[in-house]
N, CA, C and O atoms as a GROMACS GRO file, in nm:
protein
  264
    1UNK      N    1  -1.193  -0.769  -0.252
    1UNK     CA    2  -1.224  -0.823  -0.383
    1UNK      C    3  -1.103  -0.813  -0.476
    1UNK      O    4  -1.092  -0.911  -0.550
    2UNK      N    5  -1.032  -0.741  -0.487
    2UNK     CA    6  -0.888  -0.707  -0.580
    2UNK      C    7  -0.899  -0.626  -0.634
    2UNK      O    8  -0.937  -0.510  -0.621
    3UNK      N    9  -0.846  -0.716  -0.740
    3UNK     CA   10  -0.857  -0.644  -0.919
    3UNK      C   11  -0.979  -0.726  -0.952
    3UNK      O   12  -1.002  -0.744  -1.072
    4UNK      N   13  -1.072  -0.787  -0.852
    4UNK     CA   14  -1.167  -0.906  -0.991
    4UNK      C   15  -1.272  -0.805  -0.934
    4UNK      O   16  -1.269  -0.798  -0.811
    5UNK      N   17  -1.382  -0.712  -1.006
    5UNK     CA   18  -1.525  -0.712  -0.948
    5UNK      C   19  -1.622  -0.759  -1.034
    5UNK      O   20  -1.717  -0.688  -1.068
    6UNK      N   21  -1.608  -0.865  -1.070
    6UNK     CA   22  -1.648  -0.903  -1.174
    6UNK      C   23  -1.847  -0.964  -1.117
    6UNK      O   24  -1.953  -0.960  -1.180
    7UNK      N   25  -1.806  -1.017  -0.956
    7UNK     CA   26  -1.940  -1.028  -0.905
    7UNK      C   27  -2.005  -0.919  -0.789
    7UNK      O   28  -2.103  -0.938  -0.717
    8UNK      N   29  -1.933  -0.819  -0.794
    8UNK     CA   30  -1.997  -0.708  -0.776
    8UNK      C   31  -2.172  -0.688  -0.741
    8UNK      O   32  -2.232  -0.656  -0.638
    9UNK      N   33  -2.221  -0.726  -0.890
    9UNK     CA   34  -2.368  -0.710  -0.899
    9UNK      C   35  -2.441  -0.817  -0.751
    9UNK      O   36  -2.519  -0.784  -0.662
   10UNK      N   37  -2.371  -0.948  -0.779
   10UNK     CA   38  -2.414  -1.036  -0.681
   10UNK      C   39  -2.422  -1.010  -0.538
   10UNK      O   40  -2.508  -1.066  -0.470
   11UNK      N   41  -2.313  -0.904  -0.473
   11UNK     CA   42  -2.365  -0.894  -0.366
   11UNK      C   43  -2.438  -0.758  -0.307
   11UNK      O   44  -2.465  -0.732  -0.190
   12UNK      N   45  -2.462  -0.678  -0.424
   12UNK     CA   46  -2.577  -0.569  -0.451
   12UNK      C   47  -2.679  -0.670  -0.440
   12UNK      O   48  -2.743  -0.675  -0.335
   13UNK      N   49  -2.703  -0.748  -0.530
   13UNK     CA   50  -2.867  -0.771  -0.517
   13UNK      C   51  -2.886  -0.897  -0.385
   13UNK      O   52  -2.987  -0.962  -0.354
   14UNK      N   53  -2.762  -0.899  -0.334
   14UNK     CA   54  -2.776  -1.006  -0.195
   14UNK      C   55  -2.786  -0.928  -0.063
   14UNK      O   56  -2.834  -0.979   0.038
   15UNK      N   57  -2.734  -0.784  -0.069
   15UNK     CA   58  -2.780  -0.681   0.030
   15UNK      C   59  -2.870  -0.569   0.040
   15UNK      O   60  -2.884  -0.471   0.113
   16UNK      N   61  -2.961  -0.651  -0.124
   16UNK     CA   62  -3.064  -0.521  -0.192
   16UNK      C   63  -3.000  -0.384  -0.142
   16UNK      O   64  -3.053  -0.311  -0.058
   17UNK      N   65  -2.900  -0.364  -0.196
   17UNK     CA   66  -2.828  -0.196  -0.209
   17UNK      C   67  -2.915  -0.137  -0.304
   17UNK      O   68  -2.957  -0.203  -0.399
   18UNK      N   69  -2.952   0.007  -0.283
   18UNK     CA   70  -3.014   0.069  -0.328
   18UNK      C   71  -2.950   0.171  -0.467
   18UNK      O   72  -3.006   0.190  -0.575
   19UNK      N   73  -2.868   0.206  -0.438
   19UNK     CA   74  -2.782   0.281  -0.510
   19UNK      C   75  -2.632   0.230  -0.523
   19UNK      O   76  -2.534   0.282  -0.469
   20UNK      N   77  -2.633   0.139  -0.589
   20UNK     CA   78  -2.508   0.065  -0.638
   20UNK      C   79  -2.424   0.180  -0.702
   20UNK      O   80  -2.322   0.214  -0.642
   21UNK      N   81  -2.446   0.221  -0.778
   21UNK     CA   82  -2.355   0.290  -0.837
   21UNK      C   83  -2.239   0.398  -0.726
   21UNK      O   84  -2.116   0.402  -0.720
   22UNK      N   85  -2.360   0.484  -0.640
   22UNK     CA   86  -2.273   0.516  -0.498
   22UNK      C   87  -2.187   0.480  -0.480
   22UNK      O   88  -2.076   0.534  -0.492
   23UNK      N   89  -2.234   0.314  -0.422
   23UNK     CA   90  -2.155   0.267  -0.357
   23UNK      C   91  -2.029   0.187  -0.426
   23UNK      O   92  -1.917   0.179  -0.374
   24UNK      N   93  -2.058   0.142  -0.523
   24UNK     CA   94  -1.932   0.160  -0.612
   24UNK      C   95  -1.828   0.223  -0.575
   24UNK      O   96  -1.725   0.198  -0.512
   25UNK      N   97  -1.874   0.303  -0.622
   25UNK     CA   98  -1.762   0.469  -0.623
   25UNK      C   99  -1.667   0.507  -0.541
   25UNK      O  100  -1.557   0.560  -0.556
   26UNK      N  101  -1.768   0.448  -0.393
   26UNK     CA  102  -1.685   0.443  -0.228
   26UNK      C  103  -1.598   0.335  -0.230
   26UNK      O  104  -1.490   0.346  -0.170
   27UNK      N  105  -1.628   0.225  -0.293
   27UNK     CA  106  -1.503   0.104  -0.295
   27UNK      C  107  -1.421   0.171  -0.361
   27UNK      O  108  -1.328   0.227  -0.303
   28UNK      N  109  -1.433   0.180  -0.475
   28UNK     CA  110  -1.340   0.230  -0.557
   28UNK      C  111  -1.227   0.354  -0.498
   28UNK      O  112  -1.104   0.350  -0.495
   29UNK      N  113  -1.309   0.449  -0.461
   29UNK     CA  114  -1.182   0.534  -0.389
   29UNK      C  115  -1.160   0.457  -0.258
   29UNK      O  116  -1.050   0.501  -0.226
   30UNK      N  117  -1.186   0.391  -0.186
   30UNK     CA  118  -1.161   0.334  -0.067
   30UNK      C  119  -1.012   0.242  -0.150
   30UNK      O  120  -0.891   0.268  -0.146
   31UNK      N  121  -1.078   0.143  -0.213
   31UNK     CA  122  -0.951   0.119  -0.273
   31UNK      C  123  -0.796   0.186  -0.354
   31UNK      O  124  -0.677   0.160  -0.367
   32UNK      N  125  -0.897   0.285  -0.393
   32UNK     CA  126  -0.784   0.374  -0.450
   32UNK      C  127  -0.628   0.470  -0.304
   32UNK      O  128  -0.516   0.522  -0.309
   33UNK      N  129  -0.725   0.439  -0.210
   33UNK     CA  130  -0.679   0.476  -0.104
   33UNK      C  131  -0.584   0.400  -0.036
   33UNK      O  132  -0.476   0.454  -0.014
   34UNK      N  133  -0.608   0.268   0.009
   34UNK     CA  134  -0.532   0.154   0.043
   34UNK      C  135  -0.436   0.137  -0.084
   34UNK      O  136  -0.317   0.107  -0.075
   35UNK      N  137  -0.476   0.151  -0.156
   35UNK     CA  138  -0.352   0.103  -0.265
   35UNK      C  139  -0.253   0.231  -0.285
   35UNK      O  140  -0.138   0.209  -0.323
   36UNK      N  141  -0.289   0.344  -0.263
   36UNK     CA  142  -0.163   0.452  -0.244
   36UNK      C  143  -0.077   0.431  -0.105
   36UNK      O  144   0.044   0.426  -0.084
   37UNK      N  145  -0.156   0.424  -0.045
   37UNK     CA  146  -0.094   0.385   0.051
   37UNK      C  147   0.041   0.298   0.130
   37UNK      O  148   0.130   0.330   0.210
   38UNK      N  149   0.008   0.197   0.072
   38UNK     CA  150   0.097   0.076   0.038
   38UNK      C  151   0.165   0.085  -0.051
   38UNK      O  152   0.255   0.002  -0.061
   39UNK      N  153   0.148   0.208  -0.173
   39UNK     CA  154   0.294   0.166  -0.245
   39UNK      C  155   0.353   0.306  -0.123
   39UNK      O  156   0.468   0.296  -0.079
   40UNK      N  157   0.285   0.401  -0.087
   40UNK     CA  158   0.409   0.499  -0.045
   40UNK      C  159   0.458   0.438   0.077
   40UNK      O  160   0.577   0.462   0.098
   41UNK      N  161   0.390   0.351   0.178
   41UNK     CA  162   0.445   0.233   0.262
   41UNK      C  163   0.587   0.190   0.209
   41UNK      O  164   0.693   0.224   0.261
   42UNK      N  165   0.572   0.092   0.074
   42UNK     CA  166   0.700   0.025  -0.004
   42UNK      C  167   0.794   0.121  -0.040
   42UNK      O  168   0.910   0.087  -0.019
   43UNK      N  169   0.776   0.243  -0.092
   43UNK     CA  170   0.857   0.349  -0.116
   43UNK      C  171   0.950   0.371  -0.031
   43UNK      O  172   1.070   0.365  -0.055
   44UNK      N  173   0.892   0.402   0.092
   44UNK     CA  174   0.938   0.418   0.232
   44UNK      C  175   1.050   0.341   0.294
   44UNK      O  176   1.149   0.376   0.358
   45UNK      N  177   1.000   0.217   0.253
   45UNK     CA  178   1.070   0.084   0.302
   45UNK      C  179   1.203   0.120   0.194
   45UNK      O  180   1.306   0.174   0.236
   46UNK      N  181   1.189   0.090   0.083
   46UNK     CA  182   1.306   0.055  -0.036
   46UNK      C  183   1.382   0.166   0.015
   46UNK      O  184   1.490   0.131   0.062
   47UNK      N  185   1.356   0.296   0.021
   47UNK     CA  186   1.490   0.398   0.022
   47UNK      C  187   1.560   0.423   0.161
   47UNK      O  188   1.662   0.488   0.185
   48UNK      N  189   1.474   0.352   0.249
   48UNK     CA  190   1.521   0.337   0.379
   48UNK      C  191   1.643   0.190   0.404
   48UNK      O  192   1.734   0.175   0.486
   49UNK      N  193   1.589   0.098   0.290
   49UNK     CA  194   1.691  -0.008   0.267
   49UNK      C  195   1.812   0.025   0.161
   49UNK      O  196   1.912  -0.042   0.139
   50UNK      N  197   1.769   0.161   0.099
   50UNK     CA  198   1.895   0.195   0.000
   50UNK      C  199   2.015   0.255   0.078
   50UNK      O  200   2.136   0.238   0.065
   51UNK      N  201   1.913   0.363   0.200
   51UNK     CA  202   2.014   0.449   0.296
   51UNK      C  203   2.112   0.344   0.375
   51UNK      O  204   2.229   0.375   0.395
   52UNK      N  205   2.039   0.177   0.433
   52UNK     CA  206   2.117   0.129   0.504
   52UNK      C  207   2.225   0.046   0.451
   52UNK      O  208   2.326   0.012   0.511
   53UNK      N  209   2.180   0.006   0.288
   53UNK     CA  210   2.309  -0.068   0.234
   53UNK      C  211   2.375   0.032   0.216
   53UNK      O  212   2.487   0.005   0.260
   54UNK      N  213   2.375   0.163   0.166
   54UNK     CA  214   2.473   0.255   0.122
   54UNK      C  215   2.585   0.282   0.263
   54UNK      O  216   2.702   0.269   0.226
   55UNK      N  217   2.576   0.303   0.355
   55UNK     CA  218   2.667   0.331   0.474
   55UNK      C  219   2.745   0.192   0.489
   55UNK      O  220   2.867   0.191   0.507
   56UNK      N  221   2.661   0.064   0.480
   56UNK     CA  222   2.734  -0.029   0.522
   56UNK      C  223   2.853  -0.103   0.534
   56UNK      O  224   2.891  -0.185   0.618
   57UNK      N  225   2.929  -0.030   0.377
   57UNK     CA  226   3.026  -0.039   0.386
   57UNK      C  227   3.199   0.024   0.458
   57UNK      O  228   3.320   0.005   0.445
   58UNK      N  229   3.107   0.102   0.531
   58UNK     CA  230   3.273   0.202   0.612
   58UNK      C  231   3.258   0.118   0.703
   58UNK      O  232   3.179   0.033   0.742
   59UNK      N  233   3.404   0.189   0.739
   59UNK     CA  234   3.456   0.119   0.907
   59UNK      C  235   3.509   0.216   0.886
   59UNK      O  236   3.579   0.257   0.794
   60UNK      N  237   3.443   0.290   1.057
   60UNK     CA  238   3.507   0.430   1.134
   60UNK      C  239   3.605   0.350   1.219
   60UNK      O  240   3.587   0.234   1.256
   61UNK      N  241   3.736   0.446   1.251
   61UNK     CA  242   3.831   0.378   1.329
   61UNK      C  243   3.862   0.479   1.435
   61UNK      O  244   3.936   0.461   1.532
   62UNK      N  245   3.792   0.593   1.402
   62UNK     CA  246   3.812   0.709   1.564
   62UNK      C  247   3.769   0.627   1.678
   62UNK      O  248   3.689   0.533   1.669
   63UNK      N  249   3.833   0.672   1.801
   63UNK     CA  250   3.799   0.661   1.945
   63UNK      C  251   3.844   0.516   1.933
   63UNK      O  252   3.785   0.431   2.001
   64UNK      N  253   3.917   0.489   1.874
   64UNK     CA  254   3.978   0.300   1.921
   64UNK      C  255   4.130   0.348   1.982
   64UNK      O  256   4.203   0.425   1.920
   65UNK      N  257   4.166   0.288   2.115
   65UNK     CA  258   4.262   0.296   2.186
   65UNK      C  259   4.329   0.132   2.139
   65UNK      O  260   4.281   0.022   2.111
   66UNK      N  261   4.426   0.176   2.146
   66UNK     CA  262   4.521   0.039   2.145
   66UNK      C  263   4.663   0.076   2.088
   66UNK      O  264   4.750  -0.011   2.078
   0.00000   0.00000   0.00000
């Protein structure tokens, strides 16, 4: 659903849920869950792309014969 729960109610009263509010609660941290997730996922990613531009610029010249 996203950020919209705006029809929420609609599919409570389309699965006659008994305790909406519950179950609310479980999306909500369920979501709250996936969405930490994915930013510490992106976190992960970005400083792992900071470590590989940062080296990219040397040139080692040990062990070259010529």
């Amino acid at each position: 659903m996203g950020k919209d729960w705006s029809n929420i109610e609609y599919f409570f009263n389309l699965y006659e849920i008994e305790e909406p509010k519950v179950i609310l609660y479980i999306m909500k941290m369920y979501e709250y869950v996936v969405v930490s997730d994915r930013q510490e996922e992106s976190e992960r990613k970005r400083k792992a792309e900071e470590r590989k531009s940062a080296g990219g610029g040397k040139n080692f010249t040990h062990n070259v014969k010529g």
